[in-house]
C-alpha positions in Angstrom: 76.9 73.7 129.1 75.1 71.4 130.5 74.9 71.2 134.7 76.4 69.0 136.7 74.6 67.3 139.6 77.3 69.2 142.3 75.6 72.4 141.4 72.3 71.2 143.4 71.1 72.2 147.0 68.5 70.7 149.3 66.3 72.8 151.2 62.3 73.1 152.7 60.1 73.3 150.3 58.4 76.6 150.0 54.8 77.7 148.0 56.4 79.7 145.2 57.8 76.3 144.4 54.5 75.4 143.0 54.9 76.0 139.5 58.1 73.9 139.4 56.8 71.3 141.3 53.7 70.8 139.2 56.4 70.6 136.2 57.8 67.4 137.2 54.8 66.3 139.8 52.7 66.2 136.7 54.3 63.9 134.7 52.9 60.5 135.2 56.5 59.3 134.4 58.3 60.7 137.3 55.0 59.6 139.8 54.9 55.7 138.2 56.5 54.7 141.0 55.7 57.0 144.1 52.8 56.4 146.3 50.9 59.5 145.3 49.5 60.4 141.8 50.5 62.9 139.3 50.1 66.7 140.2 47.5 67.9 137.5 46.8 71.7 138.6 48.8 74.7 140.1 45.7 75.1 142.9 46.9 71.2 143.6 50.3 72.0 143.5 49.9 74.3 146.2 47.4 72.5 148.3 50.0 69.6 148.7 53.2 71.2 149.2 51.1 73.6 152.1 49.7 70.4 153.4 52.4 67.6 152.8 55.7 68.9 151.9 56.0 71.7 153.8 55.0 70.5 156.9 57.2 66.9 156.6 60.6 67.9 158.8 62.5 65.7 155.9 61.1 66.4 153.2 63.2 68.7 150.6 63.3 70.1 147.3 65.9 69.0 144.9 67.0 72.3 143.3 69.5 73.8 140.6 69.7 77.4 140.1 66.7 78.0 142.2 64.2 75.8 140.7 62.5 72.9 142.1 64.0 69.7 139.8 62.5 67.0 142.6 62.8 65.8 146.0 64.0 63.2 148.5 62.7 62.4 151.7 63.6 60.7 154.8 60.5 59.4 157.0 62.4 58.6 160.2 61.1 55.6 162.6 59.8 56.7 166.4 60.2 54.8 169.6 61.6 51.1 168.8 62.1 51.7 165.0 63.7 55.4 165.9 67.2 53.6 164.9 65.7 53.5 161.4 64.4 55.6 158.9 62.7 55.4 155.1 63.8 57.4 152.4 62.4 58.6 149.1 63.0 60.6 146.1 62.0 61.9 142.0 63.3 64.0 139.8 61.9 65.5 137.0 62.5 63.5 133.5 64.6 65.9 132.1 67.1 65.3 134.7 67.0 61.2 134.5 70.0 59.7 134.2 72.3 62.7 134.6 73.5 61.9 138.3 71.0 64.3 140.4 69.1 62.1 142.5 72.3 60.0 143.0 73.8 63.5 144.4 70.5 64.3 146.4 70.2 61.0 148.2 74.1 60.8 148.9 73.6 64.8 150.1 70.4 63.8 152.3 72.0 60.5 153.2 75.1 62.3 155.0 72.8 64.8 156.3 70.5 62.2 158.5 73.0 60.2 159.8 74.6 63.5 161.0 72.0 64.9 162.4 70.0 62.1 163.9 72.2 60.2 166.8 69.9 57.1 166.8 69.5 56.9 162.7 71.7 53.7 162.1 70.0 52.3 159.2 68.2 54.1 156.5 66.3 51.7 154.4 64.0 52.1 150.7 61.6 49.9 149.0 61.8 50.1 144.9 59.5 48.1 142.7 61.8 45.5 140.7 60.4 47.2 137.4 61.9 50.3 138.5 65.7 49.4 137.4 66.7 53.6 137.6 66.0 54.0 141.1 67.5 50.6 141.5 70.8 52.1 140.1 70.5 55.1 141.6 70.5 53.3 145.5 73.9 51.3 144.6 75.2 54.5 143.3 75.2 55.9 146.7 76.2 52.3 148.7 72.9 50.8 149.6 72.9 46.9 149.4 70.1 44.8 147.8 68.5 42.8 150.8 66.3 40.6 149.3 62.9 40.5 147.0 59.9 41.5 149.2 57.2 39.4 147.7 53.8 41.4 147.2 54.8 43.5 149.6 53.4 46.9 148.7 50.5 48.7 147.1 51.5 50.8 143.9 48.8 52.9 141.9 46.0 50.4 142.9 48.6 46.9 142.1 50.1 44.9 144.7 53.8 44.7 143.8 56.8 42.9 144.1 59.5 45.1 146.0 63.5 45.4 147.1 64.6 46.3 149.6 67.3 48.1 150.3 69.4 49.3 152.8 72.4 52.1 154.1 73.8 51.6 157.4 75.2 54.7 159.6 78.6 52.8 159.2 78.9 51.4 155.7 80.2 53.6 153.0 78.8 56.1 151.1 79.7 56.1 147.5 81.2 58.9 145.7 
């Protein structure tokens, strides 16, 4: 039986993740569309969760029975953009299309505007190629905004983006 998307948890990242992170951080597939390039050793594995993922206060591991499947992120503004905050996420191909990251970003979603009084907006910018992710925002209640026009830097190409956005008081889906 295959599982369902309820049966995953968020939590810190931790090193003996590293073989399960290079697993799905390896596959170009899954980092197309991130800002960082594919995972291609367990030494790098280990070097970026110890000096990226571990230390990011939002930053956590998508995980079903134990094992790292991906992650989602929230980059929270400061001063004058503290009432906003970015988010982010992968999972590993295996697990496309099956519901998880629409279940981690509606999990992590709750959780920051809980947590984080002055968080009224959370807000993510998706290449218009990448029609999943696209899916996977409206899923959870984000609302298209508009087409960012070479707005952002993607494996070495200046691409056109959406943006999208969650507000502390619309909806969240499912």
């Amino acid at each position: 039986m295959d599982p369902s998307p309820s049966a995953i948890t968020l939590r810190p990242f931790e090193l003996s993740d590293a073989g399960d992170f290079l697993s799905w951080a390896g596959n170009d597939r899954v980092t197309r569309y991130l800002r960082w390039d594919s995972i291609t050793s367990l030494e790098a594995a280990e070097s970026y969760l110890r000096n990226v993922a571990i230390p990011h206060p939002c930053r956590r591991s998508i995980c079903l029975g134990g094992h790292s499947i991906g992650y989602v992120s929230v980059r929270p503004g400061s001063g004058d953009e503290r009432c906003r905050a970015h988010v982010s996420y992968a999972v590993g191909a295996e697990f496309w299309g099956r519901g998880f990251a629409t279940a981690a970003l509606r999990m992590a979603a709750r959780r920051v505007f809980d947590e984080m009084p002055d968080l009224v907006r959370l807000e993510a910018f998706v290449e218009v190629e990448n029609k999943g992710s696209q899916r996977v925002l409206e899923k959870v209640g984000f609302v298209k905004e508009g087409l960012l026009r070479k707005y952002g830097i993607c494996k070495g190409e200046v691409r056109d983006m959406y943006v999208y956005s969650l507000l502390s008081t619309d909806e969240i889906l499912g």
